[in-house]
mmCIF file of the N, C-alpha and C atoms, coordinates in Angstrom:
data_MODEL
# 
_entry.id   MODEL 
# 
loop_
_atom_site.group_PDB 
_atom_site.id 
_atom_site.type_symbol 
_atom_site.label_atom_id 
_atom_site.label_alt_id 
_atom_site.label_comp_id 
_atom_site.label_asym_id 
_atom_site.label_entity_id 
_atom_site.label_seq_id 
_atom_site.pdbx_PDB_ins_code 
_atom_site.Cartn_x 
_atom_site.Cartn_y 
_atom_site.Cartn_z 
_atom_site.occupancy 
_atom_site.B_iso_or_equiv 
_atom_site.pdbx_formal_charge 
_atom_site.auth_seq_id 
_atom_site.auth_comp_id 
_atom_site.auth_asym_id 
_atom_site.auth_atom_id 
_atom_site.pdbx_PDB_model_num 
ATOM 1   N N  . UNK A 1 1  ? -25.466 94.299  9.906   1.00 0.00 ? 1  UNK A N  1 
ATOM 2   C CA . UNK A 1 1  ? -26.622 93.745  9.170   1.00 0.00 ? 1  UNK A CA 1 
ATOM 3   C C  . UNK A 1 1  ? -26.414 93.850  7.658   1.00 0.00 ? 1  UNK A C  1 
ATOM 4   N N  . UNK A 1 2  ? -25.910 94.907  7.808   1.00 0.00 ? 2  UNK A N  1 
ATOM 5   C CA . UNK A 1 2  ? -25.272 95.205  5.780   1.00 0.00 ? 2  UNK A CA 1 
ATOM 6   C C  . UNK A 1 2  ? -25.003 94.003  5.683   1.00 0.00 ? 2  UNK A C  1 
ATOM 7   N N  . UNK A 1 3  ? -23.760 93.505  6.176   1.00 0.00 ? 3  UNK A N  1 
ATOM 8   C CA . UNK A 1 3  ? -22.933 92.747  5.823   1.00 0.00 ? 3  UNK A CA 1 
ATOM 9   C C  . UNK A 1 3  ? -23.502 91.246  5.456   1.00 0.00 ? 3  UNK A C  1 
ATOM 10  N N  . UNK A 1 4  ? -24.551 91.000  6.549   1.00 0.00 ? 4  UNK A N  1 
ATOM 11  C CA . UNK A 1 4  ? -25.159 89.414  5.719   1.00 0.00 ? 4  UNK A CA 1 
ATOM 12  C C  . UNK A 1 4  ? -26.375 89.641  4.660   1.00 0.00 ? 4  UNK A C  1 
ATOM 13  N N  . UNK A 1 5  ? -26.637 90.777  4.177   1.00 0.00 ? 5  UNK A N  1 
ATOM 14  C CA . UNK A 1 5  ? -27.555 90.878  3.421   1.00 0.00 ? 5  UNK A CA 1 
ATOM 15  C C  . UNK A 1 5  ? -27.144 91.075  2.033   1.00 0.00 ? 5  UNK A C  1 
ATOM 16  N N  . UNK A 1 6  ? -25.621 91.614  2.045   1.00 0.00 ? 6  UNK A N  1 
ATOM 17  C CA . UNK A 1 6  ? -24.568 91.727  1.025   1.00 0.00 ? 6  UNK A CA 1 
ATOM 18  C C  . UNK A 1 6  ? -24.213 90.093  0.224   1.00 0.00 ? 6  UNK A C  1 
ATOM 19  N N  . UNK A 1 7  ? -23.663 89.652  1.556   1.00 0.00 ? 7  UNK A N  1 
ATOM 20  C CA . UNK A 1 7  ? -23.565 87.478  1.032   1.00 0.00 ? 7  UNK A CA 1 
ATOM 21  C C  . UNK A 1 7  ? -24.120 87.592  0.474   1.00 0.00 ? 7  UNK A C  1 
ATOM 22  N N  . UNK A 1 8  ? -25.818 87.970  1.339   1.00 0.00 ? 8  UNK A N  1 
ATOM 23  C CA . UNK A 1 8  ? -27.056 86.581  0.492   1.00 0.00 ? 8  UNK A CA 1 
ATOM 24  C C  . UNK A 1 8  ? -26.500 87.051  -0.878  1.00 0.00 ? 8  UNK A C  1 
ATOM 25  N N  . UNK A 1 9  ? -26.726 88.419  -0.973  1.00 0.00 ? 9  UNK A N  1 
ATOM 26  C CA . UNK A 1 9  ? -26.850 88.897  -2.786  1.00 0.00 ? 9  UNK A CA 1 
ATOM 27  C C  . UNK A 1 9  ? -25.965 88.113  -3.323  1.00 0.00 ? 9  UNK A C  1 
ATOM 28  N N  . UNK A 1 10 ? -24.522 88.276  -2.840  1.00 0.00 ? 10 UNK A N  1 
ATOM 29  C CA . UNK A 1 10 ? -23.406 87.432  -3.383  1.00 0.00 ? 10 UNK A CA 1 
ATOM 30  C C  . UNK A 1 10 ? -23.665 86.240  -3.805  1.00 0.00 ? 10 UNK A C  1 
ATOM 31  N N  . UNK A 1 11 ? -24.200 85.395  -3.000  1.00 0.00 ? 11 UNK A N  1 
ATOM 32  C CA . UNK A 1 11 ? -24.470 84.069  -2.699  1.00 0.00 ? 11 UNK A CA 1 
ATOM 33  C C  . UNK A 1 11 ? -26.105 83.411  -3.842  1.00 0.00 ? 11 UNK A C  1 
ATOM 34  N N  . UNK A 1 12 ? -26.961 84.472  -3.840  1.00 0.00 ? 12 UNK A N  1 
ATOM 35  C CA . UNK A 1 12 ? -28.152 84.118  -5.000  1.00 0.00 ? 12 UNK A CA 1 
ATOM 36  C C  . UNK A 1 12 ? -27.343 84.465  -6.710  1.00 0.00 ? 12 UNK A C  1 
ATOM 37  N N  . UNK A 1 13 ? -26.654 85.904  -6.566  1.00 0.00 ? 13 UNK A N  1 
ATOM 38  C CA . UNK A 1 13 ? -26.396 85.897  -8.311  1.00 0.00 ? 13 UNK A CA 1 
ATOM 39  C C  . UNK A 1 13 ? -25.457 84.781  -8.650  1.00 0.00 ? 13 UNK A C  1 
ATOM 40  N N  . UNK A 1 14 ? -23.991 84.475  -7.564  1.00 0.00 ? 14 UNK A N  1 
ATOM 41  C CA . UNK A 1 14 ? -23.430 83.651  -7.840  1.00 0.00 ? 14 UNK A CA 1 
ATOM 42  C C  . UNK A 1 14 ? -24.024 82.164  -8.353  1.00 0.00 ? 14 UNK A C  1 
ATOM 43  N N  . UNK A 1 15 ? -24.958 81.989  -7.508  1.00 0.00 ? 15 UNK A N  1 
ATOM 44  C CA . UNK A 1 15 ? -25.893 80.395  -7.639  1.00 0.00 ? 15 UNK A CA 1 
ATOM 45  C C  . UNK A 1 15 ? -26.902 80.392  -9.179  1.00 0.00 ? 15 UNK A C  1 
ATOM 46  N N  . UNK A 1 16 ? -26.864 81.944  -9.367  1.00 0.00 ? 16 UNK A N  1 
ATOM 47  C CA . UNK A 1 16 ? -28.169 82.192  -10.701 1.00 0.00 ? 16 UNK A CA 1 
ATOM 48  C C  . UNK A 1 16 ? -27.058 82.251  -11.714 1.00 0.00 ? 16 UNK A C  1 
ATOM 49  N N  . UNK A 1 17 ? -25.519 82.718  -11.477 1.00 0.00 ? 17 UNK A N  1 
ATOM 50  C CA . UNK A 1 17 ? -25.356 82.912  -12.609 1.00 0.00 ? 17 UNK A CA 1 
ATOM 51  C C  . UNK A 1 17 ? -24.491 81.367  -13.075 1.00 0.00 ? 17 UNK A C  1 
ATOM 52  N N  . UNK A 1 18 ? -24.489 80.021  -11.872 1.00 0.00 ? 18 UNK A N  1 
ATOM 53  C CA . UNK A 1 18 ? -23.977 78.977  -12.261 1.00 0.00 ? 18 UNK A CA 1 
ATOM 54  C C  . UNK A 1 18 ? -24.651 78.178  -13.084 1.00 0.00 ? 18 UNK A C  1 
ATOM 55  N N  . UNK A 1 19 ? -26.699 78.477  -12.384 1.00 0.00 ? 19 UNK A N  1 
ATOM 56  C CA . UNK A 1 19 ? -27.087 77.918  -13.865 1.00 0.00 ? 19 UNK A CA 1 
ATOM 57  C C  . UNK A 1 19 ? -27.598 78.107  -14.870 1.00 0.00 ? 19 UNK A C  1 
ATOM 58  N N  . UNK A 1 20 ? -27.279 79.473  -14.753 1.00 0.00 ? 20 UNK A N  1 
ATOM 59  C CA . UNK A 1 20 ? -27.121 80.532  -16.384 1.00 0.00 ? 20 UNK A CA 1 
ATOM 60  C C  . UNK A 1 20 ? -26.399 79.571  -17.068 1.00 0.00 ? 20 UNK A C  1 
ATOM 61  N N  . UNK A 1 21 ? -24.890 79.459  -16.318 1.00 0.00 ? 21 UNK A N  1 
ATOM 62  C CA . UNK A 1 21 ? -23.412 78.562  -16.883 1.00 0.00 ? 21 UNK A CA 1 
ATOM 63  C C  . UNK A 1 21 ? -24.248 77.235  -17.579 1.00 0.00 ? 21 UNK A C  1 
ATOM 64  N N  . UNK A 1 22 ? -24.925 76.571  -16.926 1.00 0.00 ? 22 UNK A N  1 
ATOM 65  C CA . UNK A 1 22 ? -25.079 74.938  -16.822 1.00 0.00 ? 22 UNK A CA 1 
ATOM 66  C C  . UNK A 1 22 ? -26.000 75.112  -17.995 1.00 0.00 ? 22 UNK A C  1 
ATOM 67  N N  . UNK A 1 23 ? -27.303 75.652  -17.695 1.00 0.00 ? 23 UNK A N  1 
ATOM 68  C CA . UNK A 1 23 ? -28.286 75.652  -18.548 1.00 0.00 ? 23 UNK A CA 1 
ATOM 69  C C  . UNK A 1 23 ? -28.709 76.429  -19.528 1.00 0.00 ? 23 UNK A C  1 
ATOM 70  N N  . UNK A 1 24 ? -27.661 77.712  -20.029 1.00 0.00 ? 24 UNK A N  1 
ATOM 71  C CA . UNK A 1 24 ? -28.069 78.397  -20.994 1.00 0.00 ? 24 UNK A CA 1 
ATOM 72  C C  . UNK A 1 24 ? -27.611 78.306  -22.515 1.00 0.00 ? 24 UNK A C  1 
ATOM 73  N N  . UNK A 1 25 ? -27.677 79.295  -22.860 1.00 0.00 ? 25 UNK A N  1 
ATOM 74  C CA . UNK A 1 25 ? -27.494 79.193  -24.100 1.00 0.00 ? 25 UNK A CA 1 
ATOM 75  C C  . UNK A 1 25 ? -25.850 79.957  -24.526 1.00 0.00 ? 25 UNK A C  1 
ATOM 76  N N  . UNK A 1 26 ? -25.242 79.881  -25.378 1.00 0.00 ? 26 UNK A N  1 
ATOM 77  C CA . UNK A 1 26 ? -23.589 80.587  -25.153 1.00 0.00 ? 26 UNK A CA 1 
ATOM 78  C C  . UNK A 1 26 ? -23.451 81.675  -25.080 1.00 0.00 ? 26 UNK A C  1 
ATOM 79  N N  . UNK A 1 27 ? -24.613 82.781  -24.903 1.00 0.00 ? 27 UNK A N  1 
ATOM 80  C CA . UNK A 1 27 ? -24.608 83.866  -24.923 1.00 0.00 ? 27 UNK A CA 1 
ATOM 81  C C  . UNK A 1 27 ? -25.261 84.848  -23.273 1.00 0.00 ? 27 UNK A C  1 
ATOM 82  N N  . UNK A 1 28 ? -26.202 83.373  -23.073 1.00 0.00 ? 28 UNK A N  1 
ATOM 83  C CA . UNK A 1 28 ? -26.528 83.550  -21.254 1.00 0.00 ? 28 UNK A CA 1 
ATOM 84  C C  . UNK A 1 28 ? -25.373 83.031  -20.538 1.00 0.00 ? 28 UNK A C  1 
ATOM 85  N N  . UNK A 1 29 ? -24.824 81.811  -21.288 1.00 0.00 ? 29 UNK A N  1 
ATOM 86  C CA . UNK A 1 29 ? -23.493 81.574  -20.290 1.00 0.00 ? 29 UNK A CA 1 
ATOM 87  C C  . UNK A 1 29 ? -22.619 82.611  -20.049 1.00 0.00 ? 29 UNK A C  1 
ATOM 88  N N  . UNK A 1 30 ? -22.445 83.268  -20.904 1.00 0.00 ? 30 UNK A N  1 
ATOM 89  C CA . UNK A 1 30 ? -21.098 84.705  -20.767 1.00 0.00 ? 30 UNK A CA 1 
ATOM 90  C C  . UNK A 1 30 ? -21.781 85.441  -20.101 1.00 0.00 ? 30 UNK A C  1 
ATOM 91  N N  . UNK A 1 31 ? -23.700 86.057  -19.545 1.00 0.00 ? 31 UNK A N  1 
ATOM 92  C CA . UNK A 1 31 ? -23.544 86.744  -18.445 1.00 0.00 ? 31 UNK A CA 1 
ATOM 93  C C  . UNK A 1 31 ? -23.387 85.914  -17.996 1.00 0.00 ? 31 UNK A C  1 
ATOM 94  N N  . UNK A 1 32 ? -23.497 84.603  -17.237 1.00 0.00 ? 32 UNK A N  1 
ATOM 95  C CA . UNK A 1 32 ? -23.638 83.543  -16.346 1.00 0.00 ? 32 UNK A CA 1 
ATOM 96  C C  . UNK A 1 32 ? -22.126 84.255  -15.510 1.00 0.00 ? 32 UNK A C  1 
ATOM 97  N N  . UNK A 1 33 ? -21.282 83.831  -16.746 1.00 0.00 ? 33 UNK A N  1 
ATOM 98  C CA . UNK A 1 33 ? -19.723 83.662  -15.886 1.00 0.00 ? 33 UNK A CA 1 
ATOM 99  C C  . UNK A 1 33 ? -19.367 85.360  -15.220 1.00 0.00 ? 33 UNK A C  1 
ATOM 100 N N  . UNK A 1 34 ? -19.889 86.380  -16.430 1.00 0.00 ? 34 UNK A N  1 
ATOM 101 C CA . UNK A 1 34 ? -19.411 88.124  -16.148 1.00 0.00 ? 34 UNK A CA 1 
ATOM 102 C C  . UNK A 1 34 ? -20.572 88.081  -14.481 1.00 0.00 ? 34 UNK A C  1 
ATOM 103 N N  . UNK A 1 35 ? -21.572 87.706  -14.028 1.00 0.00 ? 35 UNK A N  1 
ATOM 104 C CA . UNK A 1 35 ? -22.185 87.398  -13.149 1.00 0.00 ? 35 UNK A CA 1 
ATOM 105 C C  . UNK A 1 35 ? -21.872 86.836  -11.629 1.00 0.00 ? 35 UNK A C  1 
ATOM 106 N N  . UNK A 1 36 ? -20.772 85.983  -12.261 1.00 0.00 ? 36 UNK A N  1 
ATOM 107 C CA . UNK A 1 36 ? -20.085 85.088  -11.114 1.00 0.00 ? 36 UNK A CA 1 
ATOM 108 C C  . UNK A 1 36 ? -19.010 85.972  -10.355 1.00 0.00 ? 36 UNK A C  1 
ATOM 109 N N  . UNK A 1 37 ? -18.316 86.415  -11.756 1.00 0.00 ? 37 UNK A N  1 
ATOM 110 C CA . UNK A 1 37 ? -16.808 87.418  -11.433 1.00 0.00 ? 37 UNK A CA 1 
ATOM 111 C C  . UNK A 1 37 ? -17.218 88.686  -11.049 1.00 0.00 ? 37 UNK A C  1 
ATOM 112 N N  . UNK A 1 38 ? -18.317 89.006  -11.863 1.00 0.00 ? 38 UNK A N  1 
ATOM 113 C CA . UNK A 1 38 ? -18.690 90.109  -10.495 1.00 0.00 ? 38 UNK A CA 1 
ATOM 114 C C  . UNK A 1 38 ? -18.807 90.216  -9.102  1.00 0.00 ? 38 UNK A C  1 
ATOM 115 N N  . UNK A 1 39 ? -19.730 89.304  -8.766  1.00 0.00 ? 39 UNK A N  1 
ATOM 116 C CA . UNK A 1 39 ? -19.747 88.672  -7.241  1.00 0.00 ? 39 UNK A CA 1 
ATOM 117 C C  . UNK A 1 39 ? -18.675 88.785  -6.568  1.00 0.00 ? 39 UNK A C  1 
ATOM 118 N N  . UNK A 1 40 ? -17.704 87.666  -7.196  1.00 0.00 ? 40 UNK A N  1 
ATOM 119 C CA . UNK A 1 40 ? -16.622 87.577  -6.566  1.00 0.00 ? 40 UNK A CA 1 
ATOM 120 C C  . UNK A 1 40 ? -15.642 89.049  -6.621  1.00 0.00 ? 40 UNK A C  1 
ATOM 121 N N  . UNK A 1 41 ? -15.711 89.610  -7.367  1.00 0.00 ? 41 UNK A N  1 
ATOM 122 C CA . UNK A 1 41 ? -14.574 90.749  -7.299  1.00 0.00 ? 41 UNK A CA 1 
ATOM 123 C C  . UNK A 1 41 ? -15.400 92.116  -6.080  1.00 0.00 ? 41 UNK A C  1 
ATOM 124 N N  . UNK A 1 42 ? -16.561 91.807  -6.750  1.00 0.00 ? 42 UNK A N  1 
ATOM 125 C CA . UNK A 1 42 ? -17.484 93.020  -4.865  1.00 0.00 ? 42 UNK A CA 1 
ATOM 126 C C  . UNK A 1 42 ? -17.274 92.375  -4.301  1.00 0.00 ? 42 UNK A C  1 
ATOM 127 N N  . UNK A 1 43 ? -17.225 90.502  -3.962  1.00 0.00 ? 43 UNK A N  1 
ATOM 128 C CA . UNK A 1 43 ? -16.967 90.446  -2.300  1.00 0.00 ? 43 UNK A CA 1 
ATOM 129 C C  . UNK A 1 43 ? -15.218 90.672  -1.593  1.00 0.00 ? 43 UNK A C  1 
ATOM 130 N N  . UNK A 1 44 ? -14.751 90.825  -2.629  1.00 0.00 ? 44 UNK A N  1 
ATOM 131 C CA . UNK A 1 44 ? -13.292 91.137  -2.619  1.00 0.00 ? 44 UNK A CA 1 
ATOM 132 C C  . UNK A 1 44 ? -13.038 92.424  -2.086  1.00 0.00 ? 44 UNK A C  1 
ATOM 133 N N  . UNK A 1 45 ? -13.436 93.169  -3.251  1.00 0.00 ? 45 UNK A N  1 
ATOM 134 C CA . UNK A 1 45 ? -13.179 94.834  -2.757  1.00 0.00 ? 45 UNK A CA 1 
ATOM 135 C C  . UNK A 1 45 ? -13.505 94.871  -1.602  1.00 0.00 ? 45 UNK A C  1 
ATOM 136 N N  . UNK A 1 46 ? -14.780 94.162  -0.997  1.00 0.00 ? 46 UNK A N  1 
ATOM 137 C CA . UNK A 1 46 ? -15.069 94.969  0.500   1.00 0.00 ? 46 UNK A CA 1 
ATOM 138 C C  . UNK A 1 46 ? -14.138 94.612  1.245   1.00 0.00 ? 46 UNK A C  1 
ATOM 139 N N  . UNK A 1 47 ? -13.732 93.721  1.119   1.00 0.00 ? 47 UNK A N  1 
ATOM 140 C CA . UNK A 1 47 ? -12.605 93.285  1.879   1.00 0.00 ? 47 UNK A CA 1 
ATOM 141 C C  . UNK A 1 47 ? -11.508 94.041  1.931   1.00 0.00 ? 47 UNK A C  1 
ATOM 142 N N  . UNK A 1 48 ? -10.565 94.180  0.464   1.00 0.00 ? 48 UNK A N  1 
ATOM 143 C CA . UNK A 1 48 ? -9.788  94.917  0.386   1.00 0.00 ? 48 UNK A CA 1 
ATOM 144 C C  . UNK A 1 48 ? -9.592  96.011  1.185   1.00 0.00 ? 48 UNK A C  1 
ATOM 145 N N  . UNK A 1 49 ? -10.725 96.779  0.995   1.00 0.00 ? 49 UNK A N  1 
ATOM 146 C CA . UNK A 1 49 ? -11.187 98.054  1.043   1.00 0.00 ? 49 UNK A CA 1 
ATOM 147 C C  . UNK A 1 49 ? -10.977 98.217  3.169   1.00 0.00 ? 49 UNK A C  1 
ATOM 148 N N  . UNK A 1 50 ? -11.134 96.964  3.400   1.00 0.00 ? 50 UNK A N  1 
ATOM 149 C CA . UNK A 1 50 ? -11.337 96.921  5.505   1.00 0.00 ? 50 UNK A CA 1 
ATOM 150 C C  . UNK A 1 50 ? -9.840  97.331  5.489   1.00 0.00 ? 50 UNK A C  1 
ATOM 151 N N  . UNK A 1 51 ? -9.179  96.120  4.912   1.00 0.00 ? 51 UNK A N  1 
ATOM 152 C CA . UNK A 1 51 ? -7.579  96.001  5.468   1.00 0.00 ? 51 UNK A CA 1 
ATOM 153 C C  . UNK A 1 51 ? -7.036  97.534  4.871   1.00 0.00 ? 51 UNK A C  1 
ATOM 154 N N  . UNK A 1 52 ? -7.523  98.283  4.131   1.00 0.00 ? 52 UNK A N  1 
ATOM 155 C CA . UNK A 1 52 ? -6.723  99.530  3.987   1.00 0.00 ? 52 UNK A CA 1 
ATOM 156 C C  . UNK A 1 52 ? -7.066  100.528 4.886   1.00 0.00 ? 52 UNK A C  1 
ATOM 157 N N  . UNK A 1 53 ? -8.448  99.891  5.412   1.00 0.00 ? 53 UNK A N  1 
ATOM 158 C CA . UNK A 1 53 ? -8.898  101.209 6.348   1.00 0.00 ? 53 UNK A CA 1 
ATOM 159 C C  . UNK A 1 53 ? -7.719  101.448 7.471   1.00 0.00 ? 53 UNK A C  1 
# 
């Protein structure tokens, strides 16, 4: 259950921080993008983190 409640999160900041990207200002865009790469690098680690188990 963790695990799809983890996505959604993934899946809403990623989507909030695209239209941070689209629609902000150059200073909301840079969290926009630090927002995105976050996402993506936690949904990574967890991953990582299986295959070493």
């Amino acid at each position: 259950m963790g695990k799809v409640i983890k996505k959604i999160i993934v899946w809403v900041v990623i989507l909030l921080g695209i239209t941070q990207v689209v629609a902000g200002e150059p200073p909301v865009k840079a969290v926009g993008v630090v927002l995105i790469l976050a996402m993506i690098f936690w949904d990574n680690a967890g991953r990582l983190k299986k295959k070493n188990d």
